[in-house]
C-alpha positions as CSV (number, residue, x, y, z in Angstrom):
1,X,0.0,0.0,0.0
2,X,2.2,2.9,-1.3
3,X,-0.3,5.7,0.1
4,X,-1.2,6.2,3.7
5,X,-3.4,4.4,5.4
6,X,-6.6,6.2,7.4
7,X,-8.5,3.5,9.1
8,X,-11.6,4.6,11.0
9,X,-13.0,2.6,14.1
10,X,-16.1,1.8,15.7
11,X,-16.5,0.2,19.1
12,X,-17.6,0.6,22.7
13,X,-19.9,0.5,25.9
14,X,-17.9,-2.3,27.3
15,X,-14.3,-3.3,27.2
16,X,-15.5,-6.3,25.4
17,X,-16.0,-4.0,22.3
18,X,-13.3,-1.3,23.2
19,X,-10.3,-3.9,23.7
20,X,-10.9,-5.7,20.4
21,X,-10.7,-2.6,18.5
22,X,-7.7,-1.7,20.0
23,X,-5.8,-5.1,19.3
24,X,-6.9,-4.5,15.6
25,X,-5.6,-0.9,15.6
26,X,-2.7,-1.7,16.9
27,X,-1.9,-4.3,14.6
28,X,-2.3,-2.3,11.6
29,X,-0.3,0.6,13.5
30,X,2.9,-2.4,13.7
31,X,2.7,-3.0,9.7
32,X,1.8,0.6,9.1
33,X,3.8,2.8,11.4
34,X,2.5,5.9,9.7
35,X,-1.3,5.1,9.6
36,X,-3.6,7.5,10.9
37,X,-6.3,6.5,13.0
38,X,-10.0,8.0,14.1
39,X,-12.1,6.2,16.5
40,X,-16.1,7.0,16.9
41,X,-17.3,6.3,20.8
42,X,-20.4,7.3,22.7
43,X,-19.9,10.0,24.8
44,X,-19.7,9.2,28.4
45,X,-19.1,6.1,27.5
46,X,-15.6,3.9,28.6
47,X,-14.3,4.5,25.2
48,X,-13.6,8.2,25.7
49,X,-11.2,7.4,28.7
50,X,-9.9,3.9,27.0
51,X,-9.1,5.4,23.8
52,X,-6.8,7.8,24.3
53,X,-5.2,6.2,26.8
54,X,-4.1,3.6,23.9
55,X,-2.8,6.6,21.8
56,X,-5.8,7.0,19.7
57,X,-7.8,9.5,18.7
58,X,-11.5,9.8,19.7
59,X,-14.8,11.6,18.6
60,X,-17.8,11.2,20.2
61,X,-21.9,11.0,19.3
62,X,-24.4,12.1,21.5
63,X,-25.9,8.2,20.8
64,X,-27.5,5.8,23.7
65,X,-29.4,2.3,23.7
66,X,-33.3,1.7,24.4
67,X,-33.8,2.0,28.0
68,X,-36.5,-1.2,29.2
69,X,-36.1,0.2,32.3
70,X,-37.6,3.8,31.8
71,X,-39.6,4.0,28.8
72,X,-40.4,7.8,29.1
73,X,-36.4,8.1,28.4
74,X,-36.4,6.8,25.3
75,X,-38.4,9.7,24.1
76,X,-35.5,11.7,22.6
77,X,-33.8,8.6,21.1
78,X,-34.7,9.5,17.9
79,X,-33.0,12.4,17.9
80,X,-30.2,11.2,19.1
81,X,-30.0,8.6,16.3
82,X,-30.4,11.2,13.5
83,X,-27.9,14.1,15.3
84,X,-25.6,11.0,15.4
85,X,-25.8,9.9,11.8
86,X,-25.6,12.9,10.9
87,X,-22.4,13.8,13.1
88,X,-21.0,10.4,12.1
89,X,-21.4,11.2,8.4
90,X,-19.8,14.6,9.0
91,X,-16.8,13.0,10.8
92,X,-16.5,10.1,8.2
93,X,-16.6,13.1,5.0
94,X,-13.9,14.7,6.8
95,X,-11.5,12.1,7.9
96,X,-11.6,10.0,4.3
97,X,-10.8,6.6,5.5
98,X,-9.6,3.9,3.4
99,X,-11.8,1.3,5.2
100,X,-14.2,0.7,8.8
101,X,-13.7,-1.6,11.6
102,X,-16.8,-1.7,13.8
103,X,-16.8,-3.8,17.2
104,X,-20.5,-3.7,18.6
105,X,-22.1,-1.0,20.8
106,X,-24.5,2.4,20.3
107,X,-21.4,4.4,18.1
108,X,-20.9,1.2,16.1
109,X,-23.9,1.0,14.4
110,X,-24.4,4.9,13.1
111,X,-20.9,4.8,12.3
112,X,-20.8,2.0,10.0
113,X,-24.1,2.2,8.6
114,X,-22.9,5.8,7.4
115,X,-19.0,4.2,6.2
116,X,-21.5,1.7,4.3
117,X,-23.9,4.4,2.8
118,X,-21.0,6.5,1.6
119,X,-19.1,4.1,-0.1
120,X,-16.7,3.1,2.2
121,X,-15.7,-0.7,2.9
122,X,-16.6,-2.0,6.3
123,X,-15.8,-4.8,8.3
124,X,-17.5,-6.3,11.8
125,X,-15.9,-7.9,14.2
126,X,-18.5,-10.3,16.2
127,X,-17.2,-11.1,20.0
128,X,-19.9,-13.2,21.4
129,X,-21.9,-16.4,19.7
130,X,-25.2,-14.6,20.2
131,X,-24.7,-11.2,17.8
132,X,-25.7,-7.9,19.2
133,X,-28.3,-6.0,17.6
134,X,-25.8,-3.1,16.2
135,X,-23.5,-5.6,14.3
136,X,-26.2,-7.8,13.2
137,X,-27.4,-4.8,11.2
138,X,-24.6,-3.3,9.4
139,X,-23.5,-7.1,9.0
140,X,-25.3,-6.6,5.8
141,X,-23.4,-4.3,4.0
142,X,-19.6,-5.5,5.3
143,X,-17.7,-7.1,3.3
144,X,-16.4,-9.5,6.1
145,X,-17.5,-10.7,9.4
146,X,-15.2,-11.9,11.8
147,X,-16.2,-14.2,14.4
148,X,-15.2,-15.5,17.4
149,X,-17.4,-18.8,17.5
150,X,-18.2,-21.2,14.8
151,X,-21.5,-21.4,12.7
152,X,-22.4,-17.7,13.0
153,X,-24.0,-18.0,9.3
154,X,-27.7,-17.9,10.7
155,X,-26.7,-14.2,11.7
156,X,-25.0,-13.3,9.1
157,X,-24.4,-13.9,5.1
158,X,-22.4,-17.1,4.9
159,X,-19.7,-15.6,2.2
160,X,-19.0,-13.0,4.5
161,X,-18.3,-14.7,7.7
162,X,-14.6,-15.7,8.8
163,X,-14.1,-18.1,12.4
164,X,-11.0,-16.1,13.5
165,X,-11.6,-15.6,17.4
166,X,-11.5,-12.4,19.2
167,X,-8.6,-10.2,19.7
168,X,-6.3,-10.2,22.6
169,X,-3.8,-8.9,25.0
170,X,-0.5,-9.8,23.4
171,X,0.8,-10.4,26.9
172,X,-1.3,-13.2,27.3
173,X,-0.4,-14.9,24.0
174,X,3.1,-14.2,24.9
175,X,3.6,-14.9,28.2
176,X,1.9,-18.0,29.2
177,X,5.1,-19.7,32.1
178,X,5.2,-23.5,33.6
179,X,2.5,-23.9,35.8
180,X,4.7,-24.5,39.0
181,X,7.4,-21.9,38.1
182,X,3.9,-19.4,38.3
183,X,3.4,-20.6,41.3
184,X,6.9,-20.1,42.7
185,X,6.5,-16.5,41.4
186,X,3.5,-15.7,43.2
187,X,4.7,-16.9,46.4
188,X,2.3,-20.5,46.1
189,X,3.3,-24.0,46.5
190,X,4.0,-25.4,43.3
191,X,2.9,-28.7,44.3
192,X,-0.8,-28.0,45.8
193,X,-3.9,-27.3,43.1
194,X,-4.5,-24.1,43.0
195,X,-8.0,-22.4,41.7
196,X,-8.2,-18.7,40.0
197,X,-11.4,-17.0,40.3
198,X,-12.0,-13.8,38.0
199,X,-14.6,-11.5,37.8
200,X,-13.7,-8.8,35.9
201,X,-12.5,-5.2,37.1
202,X,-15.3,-4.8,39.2
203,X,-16.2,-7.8,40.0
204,X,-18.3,-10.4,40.9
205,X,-20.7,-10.3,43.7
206,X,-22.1,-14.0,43.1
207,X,-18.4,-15.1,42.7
208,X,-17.5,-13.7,45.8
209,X,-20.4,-14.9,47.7
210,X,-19.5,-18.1,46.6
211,X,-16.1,-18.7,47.9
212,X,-17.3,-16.6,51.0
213,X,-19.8,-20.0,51.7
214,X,-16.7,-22.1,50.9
215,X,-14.0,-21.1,52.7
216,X,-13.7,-24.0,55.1
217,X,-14.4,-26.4,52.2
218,X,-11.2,-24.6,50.7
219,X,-9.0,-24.8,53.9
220,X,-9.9,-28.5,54.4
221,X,-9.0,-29.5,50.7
222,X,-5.7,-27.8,51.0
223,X,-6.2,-26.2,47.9
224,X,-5.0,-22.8,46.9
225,X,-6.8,-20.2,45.5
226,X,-6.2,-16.7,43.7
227,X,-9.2,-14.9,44.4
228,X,-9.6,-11.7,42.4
229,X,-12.7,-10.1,44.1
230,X,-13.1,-6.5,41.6
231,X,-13.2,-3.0,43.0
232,X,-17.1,-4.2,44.6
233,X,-16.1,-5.7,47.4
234,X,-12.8,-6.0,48.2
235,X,-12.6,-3.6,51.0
236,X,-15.2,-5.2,52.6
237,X,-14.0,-8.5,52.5
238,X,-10.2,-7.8,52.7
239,X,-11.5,-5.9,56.5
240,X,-13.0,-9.1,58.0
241,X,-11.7,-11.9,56.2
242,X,-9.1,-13.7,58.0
243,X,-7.4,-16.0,55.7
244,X,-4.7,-18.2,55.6
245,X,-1.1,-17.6,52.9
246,X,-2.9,-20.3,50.9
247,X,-5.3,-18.0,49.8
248,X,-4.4,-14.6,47.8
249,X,-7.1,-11.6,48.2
250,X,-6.8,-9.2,44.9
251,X,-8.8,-6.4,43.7
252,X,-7.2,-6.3,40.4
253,X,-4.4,-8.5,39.0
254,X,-2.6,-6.1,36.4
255,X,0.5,-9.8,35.3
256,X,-2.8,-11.8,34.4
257,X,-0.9,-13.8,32.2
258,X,0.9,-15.5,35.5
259,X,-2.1,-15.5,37.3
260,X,-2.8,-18.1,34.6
261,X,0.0,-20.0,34.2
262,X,-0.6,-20.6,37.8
263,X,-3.7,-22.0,38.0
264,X,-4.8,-25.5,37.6
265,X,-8.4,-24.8,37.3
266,X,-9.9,-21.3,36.7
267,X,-13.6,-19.6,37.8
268,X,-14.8,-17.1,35.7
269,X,-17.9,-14.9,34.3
270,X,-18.4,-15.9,31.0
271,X,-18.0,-12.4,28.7
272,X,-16.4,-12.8,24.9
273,X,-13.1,-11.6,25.4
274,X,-12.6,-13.7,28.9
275,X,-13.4,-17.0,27.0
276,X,-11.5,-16.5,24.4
277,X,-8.3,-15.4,26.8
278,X,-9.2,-19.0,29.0
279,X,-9.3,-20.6,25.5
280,X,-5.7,-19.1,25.5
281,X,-4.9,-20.9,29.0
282,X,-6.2,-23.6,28.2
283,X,-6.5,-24.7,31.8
284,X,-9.6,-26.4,33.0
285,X,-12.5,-23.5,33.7
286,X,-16.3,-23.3,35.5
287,X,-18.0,-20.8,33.9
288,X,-20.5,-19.0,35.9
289,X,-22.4,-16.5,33.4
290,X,-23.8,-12.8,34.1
291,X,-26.8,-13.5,33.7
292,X,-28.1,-10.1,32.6
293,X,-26.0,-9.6,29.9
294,X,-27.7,-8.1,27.0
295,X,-29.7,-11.1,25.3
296,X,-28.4,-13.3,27.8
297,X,-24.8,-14.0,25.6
298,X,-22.6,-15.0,28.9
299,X,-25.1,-18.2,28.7
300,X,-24.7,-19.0,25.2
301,X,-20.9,-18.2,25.0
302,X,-20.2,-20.9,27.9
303,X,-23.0,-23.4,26.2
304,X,-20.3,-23.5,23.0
305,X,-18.0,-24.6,25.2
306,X,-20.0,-26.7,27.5
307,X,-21.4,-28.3,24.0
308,X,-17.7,-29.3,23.1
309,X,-17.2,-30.7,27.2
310,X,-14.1,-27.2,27.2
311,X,-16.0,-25.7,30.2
312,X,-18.5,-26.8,32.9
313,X,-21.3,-24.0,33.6
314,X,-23.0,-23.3,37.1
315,X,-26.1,-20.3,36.6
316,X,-25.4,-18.0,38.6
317,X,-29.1,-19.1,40.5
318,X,-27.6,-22.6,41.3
319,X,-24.6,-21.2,43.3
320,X,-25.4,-22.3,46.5
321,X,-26.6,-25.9,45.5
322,X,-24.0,-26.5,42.7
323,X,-21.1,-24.4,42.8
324,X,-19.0,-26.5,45.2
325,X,-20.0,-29.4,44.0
326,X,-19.4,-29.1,40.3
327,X,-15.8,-27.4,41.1
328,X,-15.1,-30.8,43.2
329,X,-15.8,-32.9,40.2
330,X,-13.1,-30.3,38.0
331,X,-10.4,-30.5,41.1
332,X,-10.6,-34.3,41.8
333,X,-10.9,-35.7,39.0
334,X,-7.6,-35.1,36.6
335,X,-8.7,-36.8,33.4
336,X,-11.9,-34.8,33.1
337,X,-9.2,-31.4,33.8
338,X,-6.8,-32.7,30.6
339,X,-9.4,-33.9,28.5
340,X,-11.2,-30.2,28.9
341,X,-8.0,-28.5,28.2
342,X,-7.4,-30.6,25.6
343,X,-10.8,-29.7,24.2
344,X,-10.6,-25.8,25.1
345,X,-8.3,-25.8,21.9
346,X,-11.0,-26.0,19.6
347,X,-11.7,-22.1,20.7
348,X,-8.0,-21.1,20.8
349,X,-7.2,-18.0,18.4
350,X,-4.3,-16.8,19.8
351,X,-3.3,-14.9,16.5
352,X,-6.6,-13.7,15.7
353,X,-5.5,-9.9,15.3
354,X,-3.3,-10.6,12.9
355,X,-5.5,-13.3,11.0
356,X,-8.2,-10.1,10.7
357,X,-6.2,-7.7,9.4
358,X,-4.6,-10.2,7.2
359,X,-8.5,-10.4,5.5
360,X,-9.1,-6.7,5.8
361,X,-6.3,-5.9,3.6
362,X,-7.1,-9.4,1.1
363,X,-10.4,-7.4,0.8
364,X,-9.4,-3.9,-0.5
């Protein structure tokens, strides 16, 4: 590509739609040192902070969702939709990209619908196996769809869709260690199982609650346990908790990739970009899915694996009677833990930012 590259990009809400936009930019970025970049967000949205902090430009739209909660809000949404198109199509004339990269979330889908309208070739990238509304629409008009779970071609036309995963942290591609040396590192016994629980950065309330009720179950095993706890409740339980070396109290864990390569089996919520970093791992998981995530996805992501025996799910409703009991079955029994990580490969993209770019630029 002799000229330079302007690539515009479309994704946010969550960091499930941010981070994946990111990895993609900065891909291009490493091929195309003097690309220029624009990113559309909502504002007051995560994106306006996230964005920047990445070394990308940001412009905002004044865009939000449907609220089910409070109809009588939704009465101006219509505006908003048509000051955004219109802002969007402003922003888009101006900048003059080459080609759109949209993510999912409110900006995504008056951005790329107005790429699409003005002639400019689009692309989606698709994080969960149940599509949101946003990409599902300008899925029409792209000229690829990147997914990040197999048979996605009742959502979307079956020429158009690619199964390359989801974009992530390079650190966690990279820096996977031995098991036991992990442990060493974060002051555990290399030679006792030792459980990771994740709940994202602010956490987990049922997770928690759950190893709360288990403590003495945990203590009498003997087995260890990282227990990132999120920003919700970590004071709280840090203040009363007494707990023994064996068990490691974090509100954030900033070297996840060790955190990892430490664990023998992992707990986790069951959002896009977490499976397909445990896919990574590979390491025996329990998936326990938010289970008011739009449309529901945490369930259906963890059913794909469940499907292909990768995962074991608990609902979040069945904590108390199954949580400890389905773990148990994971800790004790080792074949079921190899045959599961062995299976968790099936999901495994690890170069997946580099596979989509590789079609973006096939397409132009």
């Amino acid at each position: 590509m002799n000229k330079k590259l302007k690539v515009l990009l479309s994704g946010g809400g969550t960091g499930g739609h941010i981070f994946p936009a990111i990895a993609i930019a900065d891909e291009i970025k490493r091929r195309f040192p003097d690309a220029e970049f624009l990113f559309i967000g909502a504002n007051g949205k995560m994106e306006m902070e996230k964005v920047p902090q990445a070394g990308y430009k940001i412009e905002g739209l004044n865009i939000a969702g449907f609220d089910r909660g409070n109809l009588l809000k939704n009465i101006g949404l219509p505006f908003k939709l048509i000051s955004s198109l219109l802002k969007a199509k402003k922003i888009i004339k101006s900048f003059k990209p080459d080609f759109a990269v949209g993510t999912g979330g409110f900006a995504s889908g008056p951005a790329l619908f107005m790429a699409a309208k003005i002639g400019i070739p689009t692309f989606i990238q698709e994080q969960n196996s149940l599509p949101g509304k946003t990409n599902t629409a300008n899925g029409k008009k792209a000229k690829a769809v990147f997914t990040a779970y197999p048979n996605m071609e009742k959502f979307f036309p079956t020429s158009k869709v690619f199964f390359l995963g989801n974009p992530i942290r390079e650190n966690i591609v990279s820096g996977m260690q031995e098991t036991a040396q992990a442990k060493e590192k974060l002051g555990l016994d290399k030679d006792k199982l030792t459980i990771l629980s994740v709940g994202g950065s602010l956490g987990s309330r049922t997770l928690n609650n759950g190893w709360k009720l288990n403590l003495e179950n945990l203590k009498e095993k003997g087995y260890q346990l990282i227990w990132q706890t999120g920003t919700l409740d970590y004071k709280d339980l840090s203040s009363y908790l007494q707990l023994p070396a064996s068990i490691q109290l974090k509100e954030f864990i900033k070297d996840m990739e060790t955190a990892y390569s430490a664990a023998d089996i992992i707990v986790s919520r069951a959002g896009a970009i977490a499976i397909s970093e445990l896919a990574v791992a590979q390491k025996p998981v329990l998936l326990v899915p938010y289970p008011f995530a739009a449309e529901d996805h945490q369930t259906k992501n963890a059913m794909n694996l469940v499907e292909k025996n990768a995962a074991r799910m608990v609902k979040d409703s069945e904590m108390k009677e199954k949580f400890w009991t389905t773990l148990s079955e994971i800790c004790e029994n080792e074949n079921v833990r190899k045959e599961m990580s062995e299976n968790l490969k099936y999901f495994a993209k690890p170069n997946a930012a580099k596979e989509i770019v590789d079609e973006i630029l096939k397409e132009l």
